[in-house]
C-alpha positions, 0 to 999 in steps of 0.5 A: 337774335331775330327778336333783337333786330326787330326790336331795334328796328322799331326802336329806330322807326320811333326815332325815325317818326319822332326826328320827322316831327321835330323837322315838321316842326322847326319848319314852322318855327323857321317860317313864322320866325321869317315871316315875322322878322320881314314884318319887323324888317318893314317896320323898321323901313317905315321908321327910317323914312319917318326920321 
């Protein structure tokens, strides 16, 4: 039973270190995505001045 527990635990730490990454990772989908879509946002500024 102990070996269970402890095999669940670590089963549980890797999703727990795998769930960390996937966070760590769409943060920086989010801020490229903002980051690109405030240049799109300006280009779009530029070209209504434009008309």
């Amino acid at each position: 039973m102990i070996l269970a527990m402890a095999s669940e635990r670590a089963a549980n730490e890797a999703q727990l270190a795998a769930a960390t990454a996937e966070v760590a990772r769409l943060t920086a989908v989010e801020r490229s995505a903002n980051e690109r879509i405030a240049n799109l946002t300006s280009i779009v500024k530029v070209l209504e001045r434009a008309q």
